[in-house]
C-alpha positions in Angstrom: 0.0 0.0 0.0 1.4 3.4 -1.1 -0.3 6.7 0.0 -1.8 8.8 -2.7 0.8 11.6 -2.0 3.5 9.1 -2.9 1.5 8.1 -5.7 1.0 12.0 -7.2 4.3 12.6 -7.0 5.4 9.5 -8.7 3.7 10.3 -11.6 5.0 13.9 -11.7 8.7 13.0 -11.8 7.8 10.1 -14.3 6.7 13.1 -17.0 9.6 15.1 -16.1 8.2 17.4 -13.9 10.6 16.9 -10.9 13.7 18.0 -12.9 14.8 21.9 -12.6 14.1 23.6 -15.9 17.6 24.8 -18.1 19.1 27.7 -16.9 20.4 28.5 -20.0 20.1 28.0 -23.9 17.7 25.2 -25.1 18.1 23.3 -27.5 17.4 20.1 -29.2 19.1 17.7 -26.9 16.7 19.3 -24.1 13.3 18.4 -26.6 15.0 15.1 -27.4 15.1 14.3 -23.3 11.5 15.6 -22.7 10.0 13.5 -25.9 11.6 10.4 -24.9 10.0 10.2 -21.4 6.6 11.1 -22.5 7.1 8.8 -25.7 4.5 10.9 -27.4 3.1 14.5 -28.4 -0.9 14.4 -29.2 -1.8 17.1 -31.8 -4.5 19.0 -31.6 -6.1 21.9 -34.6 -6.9 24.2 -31.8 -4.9 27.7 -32.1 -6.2 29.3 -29.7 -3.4 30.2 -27.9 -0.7 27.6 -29.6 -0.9 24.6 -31.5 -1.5 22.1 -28.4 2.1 20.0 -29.3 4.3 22.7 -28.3 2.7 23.4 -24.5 3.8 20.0 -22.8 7.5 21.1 -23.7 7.1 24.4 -22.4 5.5 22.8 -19.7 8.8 20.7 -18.7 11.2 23.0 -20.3 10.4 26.7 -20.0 10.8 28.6 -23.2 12.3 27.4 -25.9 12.4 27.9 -29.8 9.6 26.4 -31.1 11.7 26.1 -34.6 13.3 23.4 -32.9 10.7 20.8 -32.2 9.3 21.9 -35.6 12.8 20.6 -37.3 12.1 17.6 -35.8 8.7 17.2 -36.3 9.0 18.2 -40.3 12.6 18.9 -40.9 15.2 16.6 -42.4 16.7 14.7 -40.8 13.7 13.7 -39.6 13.4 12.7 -35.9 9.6 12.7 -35.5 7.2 11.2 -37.6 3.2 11.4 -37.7 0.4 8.9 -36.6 -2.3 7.9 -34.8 -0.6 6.4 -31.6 -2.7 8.6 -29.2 -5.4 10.1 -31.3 -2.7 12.2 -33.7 0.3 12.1 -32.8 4.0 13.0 -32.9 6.5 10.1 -32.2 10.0 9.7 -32.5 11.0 8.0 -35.4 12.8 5.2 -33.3 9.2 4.2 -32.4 7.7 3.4 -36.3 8.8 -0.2 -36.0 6.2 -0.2 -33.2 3.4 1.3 -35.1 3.8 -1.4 -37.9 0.9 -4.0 -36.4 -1.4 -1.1 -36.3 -1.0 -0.6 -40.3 -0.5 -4.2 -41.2 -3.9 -4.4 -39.4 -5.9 -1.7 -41.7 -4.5 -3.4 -44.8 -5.4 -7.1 -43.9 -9.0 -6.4 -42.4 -9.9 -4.5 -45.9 -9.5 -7.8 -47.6 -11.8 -10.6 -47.3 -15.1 -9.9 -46.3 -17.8 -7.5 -46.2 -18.2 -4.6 -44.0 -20.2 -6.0 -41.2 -18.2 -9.0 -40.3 -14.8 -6.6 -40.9 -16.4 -4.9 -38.0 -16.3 -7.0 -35.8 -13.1 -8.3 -36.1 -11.6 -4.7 -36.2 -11.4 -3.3 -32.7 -11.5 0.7 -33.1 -8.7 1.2 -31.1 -6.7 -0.2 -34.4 -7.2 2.8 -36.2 -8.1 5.3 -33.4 -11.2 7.3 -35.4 -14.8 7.1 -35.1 -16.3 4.2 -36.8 -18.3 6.4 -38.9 -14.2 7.6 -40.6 -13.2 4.2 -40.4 -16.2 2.5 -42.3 -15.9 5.6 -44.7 -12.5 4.7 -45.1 -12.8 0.8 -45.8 -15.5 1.6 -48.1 -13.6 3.8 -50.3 -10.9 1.5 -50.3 -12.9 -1.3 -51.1 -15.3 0.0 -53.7 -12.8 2.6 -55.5 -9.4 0.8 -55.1 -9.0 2.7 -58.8 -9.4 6.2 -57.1 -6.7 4.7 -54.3 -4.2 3.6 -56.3 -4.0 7.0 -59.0 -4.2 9.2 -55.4 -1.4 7.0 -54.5 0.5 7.5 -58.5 0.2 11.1 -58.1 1.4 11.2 -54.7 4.5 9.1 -55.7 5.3 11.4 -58.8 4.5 15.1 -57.4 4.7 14.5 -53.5 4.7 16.3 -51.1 1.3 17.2 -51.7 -2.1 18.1 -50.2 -5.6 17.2 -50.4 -6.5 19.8 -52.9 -3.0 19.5 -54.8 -3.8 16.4 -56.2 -6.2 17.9 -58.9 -9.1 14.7 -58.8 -12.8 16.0 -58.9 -14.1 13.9 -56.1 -18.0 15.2 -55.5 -18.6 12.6 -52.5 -18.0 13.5 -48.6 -17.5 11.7 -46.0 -19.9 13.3 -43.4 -21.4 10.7 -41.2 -21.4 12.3 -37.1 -20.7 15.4 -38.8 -16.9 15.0 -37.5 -15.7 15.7 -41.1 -16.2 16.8 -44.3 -13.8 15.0 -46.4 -13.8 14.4 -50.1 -12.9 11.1 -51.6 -9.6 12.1 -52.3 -8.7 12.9 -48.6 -10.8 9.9 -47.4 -7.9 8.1 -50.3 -5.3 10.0 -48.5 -6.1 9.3 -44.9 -6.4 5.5 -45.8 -3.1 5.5 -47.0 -1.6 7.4 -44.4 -2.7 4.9 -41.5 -1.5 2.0 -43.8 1.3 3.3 -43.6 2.3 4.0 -47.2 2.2 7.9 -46.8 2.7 9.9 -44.4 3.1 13.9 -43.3 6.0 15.3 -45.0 5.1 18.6 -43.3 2.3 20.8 -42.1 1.0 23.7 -43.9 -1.2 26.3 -42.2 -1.3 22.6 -40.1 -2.7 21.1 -42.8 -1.2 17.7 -43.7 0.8 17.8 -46.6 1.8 14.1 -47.8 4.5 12.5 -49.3 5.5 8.4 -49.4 6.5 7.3 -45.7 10.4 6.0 -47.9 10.8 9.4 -48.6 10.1 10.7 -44.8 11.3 8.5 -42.4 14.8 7.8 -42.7 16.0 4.6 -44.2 17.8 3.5 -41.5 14.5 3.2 -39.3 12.3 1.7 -42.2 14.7 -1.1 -42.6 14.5 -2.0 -38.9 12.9 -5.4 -38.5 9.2 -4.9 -37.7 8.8 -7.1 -34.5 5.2 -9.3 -34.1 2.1 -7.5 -32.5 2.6 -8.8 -29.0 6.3 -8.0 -28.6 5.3 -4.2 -30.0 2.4 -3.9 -27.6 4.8 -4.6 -24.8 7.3 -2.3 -25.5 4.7 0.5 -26.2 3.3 -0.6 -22.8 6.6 -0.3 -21.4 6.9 3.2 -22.9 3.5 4.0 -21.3 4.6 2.8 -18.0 7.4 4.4 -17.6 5.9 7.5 -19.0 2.8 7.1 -16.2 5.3 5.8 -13.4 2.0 4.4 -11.3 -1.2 3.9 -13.6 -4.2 1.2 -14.1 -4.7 -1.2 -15.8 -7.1 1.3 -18.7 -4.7 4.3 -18.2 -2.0 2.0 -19.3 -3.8 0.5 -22.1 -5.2 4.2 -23.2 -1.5 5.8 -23.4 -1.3 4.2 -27.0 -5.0 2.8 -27.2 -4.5 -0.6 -27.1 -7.5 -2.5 -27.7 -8.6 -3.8 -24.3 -7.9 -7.5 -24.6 -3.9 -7.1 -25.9 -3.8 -4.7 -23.2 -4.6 -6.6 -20.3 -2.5 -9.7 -21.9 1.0 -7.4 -21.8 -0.1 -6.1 -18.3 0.0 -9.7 -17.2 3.1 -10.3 -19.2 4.6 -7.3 -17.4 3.9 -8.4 -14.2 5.0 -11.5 -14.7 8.7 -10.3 -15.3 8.5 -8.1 -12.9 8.6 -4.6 -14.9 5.6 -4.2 -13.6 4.3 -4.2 -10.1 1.0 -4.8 -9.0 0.4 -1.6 -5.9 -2.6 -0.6 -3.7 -2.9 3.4 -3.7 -4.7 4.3 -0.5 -8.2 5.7 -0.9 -8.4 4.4 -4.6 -10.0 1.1 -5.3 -8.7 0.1 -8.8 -5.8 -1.7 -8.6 -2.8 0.2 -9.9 0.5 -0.8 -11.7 3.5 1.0 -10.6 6.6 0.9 -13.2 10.1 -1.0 -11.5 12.0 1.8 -12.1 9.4 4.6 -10.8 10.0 6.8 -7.7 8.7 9.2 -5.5 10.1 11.8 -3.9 9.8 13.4 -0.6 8.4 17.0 -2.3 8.3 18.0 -6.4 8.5 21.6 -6.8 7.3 21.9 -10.2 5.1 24.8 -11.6 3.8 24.7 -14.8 0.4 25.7 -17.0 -0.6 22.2 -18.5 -2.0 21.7 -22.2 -5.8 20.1 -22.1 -3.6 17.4 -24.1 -0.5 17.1 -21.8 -0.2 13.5 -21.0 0.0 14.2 -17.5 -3.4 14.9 -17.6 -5.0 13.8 -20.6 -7.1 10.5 -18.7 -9.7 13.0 -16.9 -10.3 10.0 -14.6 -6.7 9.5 -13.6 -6.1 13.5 -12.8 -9.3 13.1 -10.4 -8.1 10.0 -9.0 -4.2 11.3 -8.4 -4.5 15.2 -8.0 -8.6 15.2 -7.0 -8.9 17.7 -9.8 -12.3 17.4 -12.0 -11.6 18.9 -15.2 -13.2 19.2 -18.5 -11.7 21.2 -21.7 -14.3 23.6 -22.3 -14.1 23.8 -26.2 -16.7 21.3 -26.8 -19.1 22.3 -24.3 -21.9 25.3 -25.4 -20.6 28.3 -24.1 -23.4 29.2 -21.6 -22.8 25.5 -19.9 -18.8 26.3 -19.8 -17.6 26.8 -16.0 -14.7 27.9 -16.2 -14.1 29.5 -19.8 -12.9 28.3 -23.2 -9.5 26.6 -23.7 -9.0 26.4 -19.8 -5.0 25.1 -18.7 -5.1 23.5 -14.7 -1.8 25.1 -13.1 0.6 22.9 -11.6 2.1 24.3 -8.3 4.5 21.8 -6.9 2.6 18.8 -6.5 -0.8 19.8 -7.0 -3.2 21.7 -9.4 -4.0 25.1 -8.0 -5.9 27.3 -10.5 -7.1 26.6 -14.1 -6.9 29.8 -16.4 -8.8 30.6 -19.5 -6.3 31.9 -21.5 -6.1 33.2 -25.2 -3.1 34.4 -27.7 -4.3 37.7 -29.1 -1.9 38.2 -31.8 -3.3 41.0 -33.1 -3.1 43.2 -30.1 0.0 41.4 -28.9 -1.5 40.1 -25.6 -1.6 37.0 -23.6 -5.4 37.4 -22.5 -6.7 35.8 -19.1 -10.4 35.7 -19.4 -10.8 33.5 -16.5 -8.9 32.6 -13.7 -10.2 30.0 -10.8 -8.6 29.2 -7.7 -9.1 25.4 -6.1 -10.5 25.0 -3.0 -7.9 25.5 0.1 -5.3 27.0 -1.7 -4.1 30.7 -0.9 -5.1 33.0 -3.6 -2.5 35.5 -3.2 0.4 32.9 -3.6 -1.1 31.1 -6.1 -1.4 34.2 -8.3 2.1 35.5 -7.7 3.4 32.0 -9.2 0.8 32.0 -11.8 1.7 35.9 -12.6 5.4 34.5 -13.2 4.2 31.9 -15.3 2.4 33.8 -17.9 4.7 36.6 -18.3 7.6 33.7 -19.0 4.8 32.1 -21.3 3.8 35.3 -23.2 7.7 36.3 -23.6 7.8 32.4 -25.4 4.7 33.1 -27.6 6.6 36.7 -28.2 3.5 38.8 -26.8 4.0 41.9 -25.1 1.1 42.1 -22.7 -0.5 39.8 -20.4 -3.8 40.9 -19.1 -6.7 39.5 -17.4 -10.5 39.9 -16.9 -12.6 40.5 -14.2 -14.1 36.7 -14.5 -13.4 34.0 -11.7 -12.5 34.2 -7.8 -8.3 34.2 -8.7 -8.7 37.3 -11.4 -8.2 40.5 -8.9 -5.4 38.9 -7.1 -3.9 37.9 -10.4 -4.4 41.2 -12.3 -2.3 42.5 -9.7 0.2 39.8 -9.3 0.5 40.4 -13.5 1.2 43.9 -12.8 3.5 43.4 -10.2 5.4 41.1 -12.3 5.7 43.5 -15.3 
């Protein structure tokens, strides 16, 4: 049995959040270091206030040159790569070997049967979209496999392309859910892209621009031997253990979306070697795993505004259950439901979450915007919003704004409008 203190603060220095941020110049090594204990970076469209894949570095890291983790992410050499290993993803290149099962998967459950008995052999968590993309998907790639292959011909000669560079009238969309409103030729693209055969070559405006996956991921990595589905599933879940420190059983199994069955099989092959160890967290009733080399220590002094997709927090269950912090992103609730604003950030004060902020880039105006701010129960507000204050001055200097302000909305704004100006 473990306390749930020990437990909180195992997971924090597991992400990184333990370690003292550089003093000085960052640079690659420093993104290289943060990327390979989270193992992943989950991309999001919202731009808000920054594309969601750069805030869990400047969570760990402070500012940094976002050029940086864009060379990696799009540059050449390449070091990242693109695909849906938590929803959409950034990985580093070492890890496409692992991915392999997942597009081996898409391309032998198109063949040999019709649609209804392919579902239910394909669990979703294979492909990681809603069955209403997926079934749009094997459709097109079952009925047009014409339309696939001269998508794929025009992609080999003219790549790097986009949707609308590859100059094919395609009248249908994919709309079912309302999710998306994709043409054929992008339903084409998309199909070849989690087979593995394209992939993103780079991002423009953050659309997806493709190109053939030989002509992106280095060659070195492509010829690597692509290991069985069970021996991937268990380094992945080794990757998400030692990401999580302590986790369940789900969380574990969610870090990569495993489908649930191969996910409790590499738990129990885990345990069984003793990488992973079976723990009691007091006042929690699942049972948790914690990772062999995980550790806790006496007091993490972190402090740091968290993206709505930082891995720390990304299982809404797990942040309740570790840091007894109910949180909901508010960009896909109605606006007059929302409780604490729009694109709301929890704030990380050493080993708790404080105060969640609302907060907004205005670009225009050059300001770091604060719409709302909210203090958590039993914290002191005036404390909380001289950290916080320190915190977004640091994070507007990185997103090279000149002002931070901040509404009148929530019980933290007056203390925090002056802890902002304090800090100026």
């Amino acid at each position: 049995m473990i306390s749930a203190d020990e437990a909180r603060r195992m997971a924090l220095v597991a992400q990184g959040f333990a370690e003292p941020r550089p003093s000085g110049r960052v640079d690659a090594r420093h993104l290289r270091r943060v990327i390979d204990r989270v193992g992943v970076l989950q991309l999001d469209s919202v731009n808000v206030l920054c594309r969601s894949h750069y805030l869990p570095v400047f969570s760990r890291l402070g500012p940094y040159p976002r050029a940086v983790l864009d060379r990696m992410a799009w540059g050449n050499p390449r070091e990242l790569f693109e695909y849906s290993a938590h929803k959409a993803s950034l990985l580093p290149v070492q890890s496409h070997p692992l991915q392999r099962w997942r597009m081996e998967a898409a391309l032998r459950h198109l063949w040999g049967g019709d649609l209804k008995r392919w579902r239910s052999v394909l669990d979703p968590a294979i492909l990681l979209a809603p069955w209403a993309v997926i079934e749009g998907m094997w459709r097109l790639a079952a009925e047009q496999p014409d339309l696939v292959d001269d998508v794929l011909a025009i992609v080999t000669e003219r790549g790097p392309v986009s949707a609308g560079d590859v100059g094919i009238t395609a009248e249908r969309r994919l709309q079912q859910g309302g999710l998306w409103n994709w043409n054929d030729v992008k339903v084409a693209l998309e199909w070849l892209f989690y087979c593995g055969t394209v992939t993103t070559a780079t991002r423009r405006n953050f659309e997806r621009i493709y190109d053939l996956t030989e002509r992106v991921v280095p060659a070195e990595i492509l010829s690597r031997p692509t290991p069985n589905r069970a021996d991937a599933q268990r380094e992945l879940m080794r990757i998400a253990a030692r990401a999580y420190g302590i986790a369940t059983e789900r969380e574990l199994r969610d870090y990569f979306h495993l489908p649930a069955a191969h996910s409790k099989a590499r738990v129990a092959e885990l345990v069984e070697s003793g990488e992973l160890l079976p723990v009691r967290v007091e006042g929690l009733a699942q049972r948790m795993y914690r990772w062999s080399g995980a550790r806790a220590l006496d007091a993490v002094h972190a402090r740091a505004l968290l993206s709505p997709f930082d891995s720390l927090i990304w299982s809404r269950d797990r942040t309740l259950r570790l840091f007894d912090f109910h949180y909901r992103i508010g960009i896909y609730t109605p606006a007059a439901k929302r409780t604490h604003g729009y694109y709301v950030l929890p704030f990380l004060l050493g080993d708790r979450l404080v105060a969640r902020v609302d907060l907004k880039a205005d670009r225009q105006a050059s300001t770091l915007v604060v719409p709302e701010a909210h203090l958590e129960p039993g914290n002191r507000g005036s404390m909380v919003a001289a950290e916080l204050a320190d915190e977004l001055w640091s994070m507007a200097t990185w997103l090279e704004l000149d002002h931070v302000v901040v509404k009148n909305r929530g019980d933290l704004s007056r203390p925090l409008a002056r802890a902002v100006r304090a800090a100026r």
